[in-house]
PLY file of the C-alpha trace (Angstrom):
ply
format ascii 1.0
element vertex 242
property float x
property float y
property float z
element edge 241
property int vertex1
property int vertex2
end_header
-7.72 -137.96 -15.42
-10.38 -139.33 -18.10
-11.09 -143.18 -17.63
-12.79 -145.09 -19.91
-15.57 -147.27 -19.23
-14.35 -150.63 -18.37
-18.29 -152.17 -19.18
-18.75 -149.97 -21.99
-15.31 -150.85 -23.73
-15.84 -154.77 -23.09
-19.19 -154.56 -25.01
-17.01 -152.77 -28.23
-17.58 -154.85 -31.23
-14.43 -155.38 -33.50
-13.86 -157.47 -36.59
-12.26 -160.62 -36.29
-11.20 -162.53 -39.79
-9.50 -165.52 -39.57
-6.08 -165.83 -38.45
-4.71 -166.31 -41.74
-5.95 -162.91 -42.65
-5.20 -161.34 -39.41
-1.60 -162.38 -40.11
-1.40 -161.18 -43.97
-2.61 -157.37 -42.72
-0.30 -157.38 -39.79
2.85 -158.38 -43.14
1.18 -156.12 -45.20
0.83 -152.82 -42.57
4.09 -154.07 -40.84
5.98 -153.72 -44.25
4.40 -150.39 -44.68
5.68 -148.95 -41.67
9.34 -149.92 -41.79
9.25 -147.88 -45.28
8.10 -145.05 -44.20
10.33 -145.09 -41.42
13.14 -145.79 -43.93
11.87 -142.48 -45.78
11.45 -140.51 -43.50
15.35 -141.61 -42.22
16.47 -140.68 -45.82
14.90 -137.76 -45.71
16.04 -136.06 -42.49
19.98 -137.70 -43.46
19.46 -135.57 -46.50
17.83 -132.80 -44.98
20.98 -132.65 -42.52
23.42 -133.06 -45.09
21.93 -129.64 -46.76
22.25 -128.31 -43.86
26.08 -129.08 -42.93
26.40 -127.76 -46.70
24.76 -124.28 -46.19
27.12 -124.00 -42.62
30.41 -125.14 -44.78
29.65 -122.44 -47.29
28.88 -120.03 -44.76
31.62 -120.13 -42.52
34.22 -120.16 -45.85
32.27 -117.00 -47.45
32.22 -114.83 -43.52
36.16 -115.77 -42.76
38.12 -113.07 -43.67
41.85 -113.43 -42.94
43.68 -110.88 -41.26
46.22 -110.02 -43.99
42.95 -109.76 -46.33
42.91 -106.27 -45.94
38.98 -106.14 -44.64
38.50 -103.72 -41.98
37.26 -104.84 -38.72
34.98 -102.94 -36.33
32.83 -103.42 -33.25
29.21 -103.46 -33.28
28.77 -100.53 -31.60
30.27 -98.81 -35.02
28.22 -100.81 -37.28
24.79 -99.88 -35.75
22.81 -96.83 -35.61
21.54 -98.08 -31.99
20.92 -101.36 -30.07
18.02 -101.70 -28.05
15.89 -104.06 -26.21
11.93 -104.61 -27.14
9.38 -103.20 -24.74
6.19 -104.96 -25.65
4.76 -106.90 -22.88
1.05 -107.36 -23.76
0.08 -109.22 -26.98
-2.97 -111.10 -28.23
-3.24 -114.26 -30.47
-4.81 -112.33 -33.20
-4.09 -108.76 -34.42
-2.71 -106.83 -37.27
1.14 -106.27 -35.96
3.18 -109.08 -35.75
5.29 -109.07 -31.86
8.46 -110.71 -32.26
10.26 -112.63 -29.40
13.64 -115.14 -28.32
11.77 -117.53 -30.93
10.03 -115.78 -33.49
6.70 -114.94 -33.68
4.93 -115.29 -30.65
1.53 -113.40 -31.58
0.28 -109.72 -32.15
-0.47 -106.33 -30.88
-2.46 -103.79 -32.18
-0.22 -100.32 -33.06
3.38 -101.37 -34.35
6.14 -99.77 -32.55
8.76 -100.36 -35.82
8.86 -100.27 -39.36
12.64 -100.21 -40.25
14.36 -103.59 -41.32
16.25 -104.92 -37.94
18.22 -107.64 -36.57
16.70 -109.48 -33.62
18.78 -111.34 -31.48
17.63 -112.99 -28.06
18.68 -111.68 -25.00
17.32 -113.80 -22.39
16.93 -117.86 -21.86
17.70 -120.83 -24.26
17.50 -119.28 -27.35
19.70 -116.08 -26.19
21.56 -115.58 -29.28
19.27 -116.68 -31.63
19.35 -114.21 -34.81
16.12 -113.35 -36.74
15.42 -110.36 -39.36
12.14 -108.30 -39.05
10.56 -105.98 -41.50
7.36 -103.96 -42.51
5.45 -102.99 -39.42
6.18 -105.13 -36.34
6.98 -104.80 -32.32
9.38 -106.61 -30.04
9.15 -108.30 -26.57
11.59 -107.31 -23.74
13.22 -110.32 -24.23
14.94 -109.25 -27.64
17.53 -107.01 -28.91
16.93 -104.47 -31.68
20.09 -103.83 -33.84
19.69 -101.28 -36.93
22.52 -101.59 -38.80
23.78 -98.50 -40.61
24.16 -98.32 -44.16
27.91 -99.65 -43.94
26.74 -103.18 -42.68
24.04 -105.21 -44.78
21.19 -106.28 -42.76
21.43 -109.85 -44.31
25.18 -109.98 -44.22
24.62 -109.27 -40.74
22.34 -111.81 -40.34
24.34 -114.78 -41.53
27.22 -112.92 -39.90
26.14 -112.75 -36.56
23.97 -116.44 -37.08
27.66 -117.92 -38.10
29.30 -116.22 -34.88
27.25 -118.12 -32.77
26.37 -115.49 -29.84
24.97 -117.94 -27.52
28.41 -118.75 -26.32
28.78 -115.43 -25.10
25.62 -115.78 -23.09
26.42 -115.51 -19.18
24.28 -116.69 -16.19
23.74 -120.18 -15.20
20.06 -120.88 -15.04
18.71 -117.90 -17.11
21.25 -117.06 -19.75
21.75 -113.79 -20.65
23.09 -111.62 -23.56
23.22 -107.68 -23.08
23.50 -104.91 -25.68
26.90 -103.84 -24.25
27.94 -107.46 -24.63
26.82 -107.41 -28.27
28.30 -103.75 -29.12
31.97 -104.92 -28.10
31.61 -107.83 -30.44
34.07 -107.20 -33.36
33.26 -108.06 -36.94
34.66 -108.11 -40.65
33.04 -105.21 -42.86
34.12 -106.26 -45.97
33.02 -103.86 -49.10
28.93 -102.85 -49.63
29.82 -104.98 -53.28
31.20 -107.85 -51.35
28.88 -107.86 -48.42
25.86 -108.40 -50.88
27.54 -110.79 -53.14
27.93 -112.97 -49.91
24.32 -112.40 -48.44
22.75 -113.33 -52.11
24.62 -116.21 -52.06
24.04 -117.46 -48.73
20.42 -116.31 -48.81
19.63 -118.98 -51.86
21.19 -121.55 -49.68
19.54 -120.71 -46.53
16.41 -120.77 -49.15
17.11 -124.22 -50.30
17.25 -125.74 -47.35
14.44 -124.14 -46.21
12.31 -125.41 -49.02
13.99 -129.21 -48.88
12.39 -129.07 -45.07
8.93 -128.03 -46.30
9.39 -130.95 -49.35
10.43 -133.43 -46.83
7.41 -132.16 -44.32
4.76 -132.59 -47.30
6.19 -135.87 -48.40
6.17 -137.26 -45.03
2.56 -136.39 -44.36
1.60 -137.44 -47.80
2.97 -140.90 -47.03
1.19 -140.88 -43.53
-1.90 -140.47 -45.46
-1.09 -143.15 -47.56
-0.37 -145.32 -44.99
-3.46 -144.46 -42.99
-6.26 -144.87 -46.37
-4.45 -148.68 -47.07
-4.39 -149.07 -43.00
-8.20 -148.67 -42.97
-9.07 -149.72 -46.07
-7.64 -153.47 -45.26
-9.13 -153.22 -41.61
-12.22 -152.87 -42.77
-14.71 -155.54 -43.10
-18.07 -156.92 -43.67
-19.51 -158.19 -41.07
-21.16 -161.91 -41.62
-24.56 -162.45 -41.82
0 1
1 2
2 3
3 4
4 5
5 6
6 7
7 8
8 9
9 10
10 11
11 12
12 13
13 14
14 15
15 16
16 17
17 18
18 19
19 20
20 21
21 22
22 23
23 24
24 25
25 26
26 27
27 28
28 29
29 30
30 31
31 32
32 33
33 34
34 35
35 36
36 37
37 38
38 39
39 40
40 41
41 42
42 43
43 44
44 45
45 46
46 47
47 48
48 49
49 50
50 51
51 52
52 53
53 54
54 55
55 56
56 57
57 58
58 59
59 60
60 61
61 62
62 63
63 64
64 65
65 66
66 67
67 68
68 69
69 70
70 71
71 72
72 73
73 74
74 75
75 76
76 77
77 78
78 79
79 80
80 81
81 82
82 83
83 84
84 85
85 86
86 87
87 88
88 89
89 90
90 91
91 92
92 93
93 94
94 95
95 96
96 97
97 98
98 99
99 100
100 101
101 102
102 103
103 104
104 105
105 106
106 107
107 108
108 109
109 110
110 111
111 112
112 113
113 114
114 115
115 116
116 117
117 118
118 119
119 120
120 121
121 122
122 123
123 124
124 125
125 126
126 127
127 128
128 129
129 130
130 131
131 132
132 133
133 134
134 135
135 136
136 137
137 138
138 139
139 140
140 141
141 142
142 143
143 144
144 145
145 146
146 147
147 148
148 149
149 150
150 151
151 152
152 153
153 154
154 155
155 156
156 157
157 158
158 159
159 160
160 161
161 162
162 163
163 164
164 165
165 166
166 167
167 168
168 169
169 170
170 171
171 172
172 173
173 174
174 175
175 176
176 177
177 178
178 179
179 180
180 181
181 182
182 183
183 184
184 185
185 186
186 187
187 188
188 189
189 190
190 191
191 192
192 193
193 194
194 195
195 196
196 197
197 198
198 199
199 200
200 201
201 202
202 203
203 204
204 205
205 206
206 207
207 208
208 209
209 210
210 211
211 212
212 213
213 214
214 215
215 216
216 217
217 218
218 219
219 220
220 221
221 222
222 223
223 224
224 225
225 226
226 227
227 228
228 229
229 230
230 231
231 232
232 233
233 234
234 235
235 236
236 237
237 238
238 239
239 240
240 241
C-alpha cells in the first residue's frame, strides 16, 4: 500500500489568508456544491421520468389482447436458428467488434457474422439482457444468437423481447442461466410486417430520446464540474506575501 511521507508532507507549504477569507471561499465553494448537486438531482429525476415514459409507451404499443386477432407463435417459429457465441479469445484492439452478456467487451480479428441478430445473455447477472448487432461482428459463449426470419422485425423483436423481461425466466441460483430451448418455447405476438414497423419506429425515437437526454445530462454535468473546479482554483489561489 503507498504511504506518504509523513516528513515530506509536514514540510508542504499551503496558503493561509485570513480567516475572514478562509470563511468567504468555504460560503462561496460550499454554495457551489449544493447546486450542482441540486442539478445533477434534477437531472437524473428527469432523466428517470423519460425513462418510465419510453417503458409506459412500450408496454401499451407490445400488448396485444387476445380477442385482437394477432397471431401468436413461439420463438422457435419466429427464428431461422438460435445459437450460442463461440468466441473465447479477444484482444482490446482489433477490427471486429466481439459482443458479450454486456455489450462490447473488445475485438477479434476475422468476424464470424455479418447478418443483423438479436443478442440476448445466457449466463450470469445480465442473463436476459437484449442487444442488436450488425455489420461484421462475433459473439462470446456467453450469448445467444437469434436471427429472426423475415416474419418478425429485428427491432420489434428487440423492444419485444427487452419489454418481456427474460431475466425472470433465468434458472440457477448463483450463476443464472437462460438456454436456447428456454428462449424457443417463449411465445410472442406477431402482429402484421406494417404494424410491427410502425411500433419499432416509434419506440426506436423514444429509446433515441432518452438515449440522447443521458448523453445531455452526462455533458452538462461534466461541464458544471469544470466550472466548479476553474472558480474552485481560481479563488484558492494566492499570492504569496513578500
Amino acid at each position: 500500500m503507498p504511504r506518504g511521507d509523513k516528513s515530506a508532507i509536514l514540510q508542504y507549504r499551503i496558503p493561509l489568508p485570513t480567516l475572514d477569507v478562509q470563511r468567504m471561499v468555504v460560503r462561496i465553494l460550499d454554495e457551489y456544491s449544493k447546486l450542482e448537486l441540486e442539478l445533477e438531482a434534477a437531472l437524473e429525476e428527469e432523466l428517470d421520468a423519460r425513462r418510465k415514459q419510453y417503458e409506459y409507451h412500450r408496454n401499451a404499443l407490445l400488448t396485444f389482447p387476445e380477442a385482437g386477432g394477432v397471431r401468436r407463435m413461439a420463438i422457435s417459429s419466429t427464428t431461422a436458428r438460435v445459437t450460442s457465441g463461440r468466441n473465447t479469445i479477444r484482444t482490446p484492439d482489433g477490427r471486429v467488434p466481439v459482443y458479450g452478456s454486456t455489450g462490447l467487451i473488445g475485438y477479434t480479428t476475422e468476424p464470424s457474422y455479418r447478418e443483423t441478430t438479436i443478442l440476448v445473455a445466457r449466463v450470469g447477472a445480465n442473463a436476459g439482457r437484449v442487444n442488436v448487432a450488425s455489420g461484421e461482428y462475433d459473439v462470446t459463449d456467453n450469448t445467444l444468437i437469434l436471427e429472426p426470419t423475415s416474419d418478425w422485425n429485428v427491432r420489434f423483436a428487440y423492444h419485444q423481447l427487452t419489454n418481456m423481461d427474460l431475466n425472470q425466466y433465468a434458472t440457477g441460483g448463483g450463476q443464472p442461466l437462460i438456454t436456447a430451448s428456454l428462449i424457443k418455447s417463449l411465445v410472442v405476438a406477431v402482429p402484421s410486417k406494417a404494424e410491427q414497423l410502425r411500433i419499432a419506429v416509434t419506440l426506436d425515437t423514444l429509446e433515441r430520446m432518452v438515449s440522447d437526454f443521458n448523453m445531455g445530462l452526462s455533458a452538462e454535468s461534466g461541464a458544471r464540474r469544470r466550472q466548479y473546479e476553474y472558480y474552485r482554483d481560481k479563488l484558492l489561489t494566492f499570492k504569496e506575501a513578500s
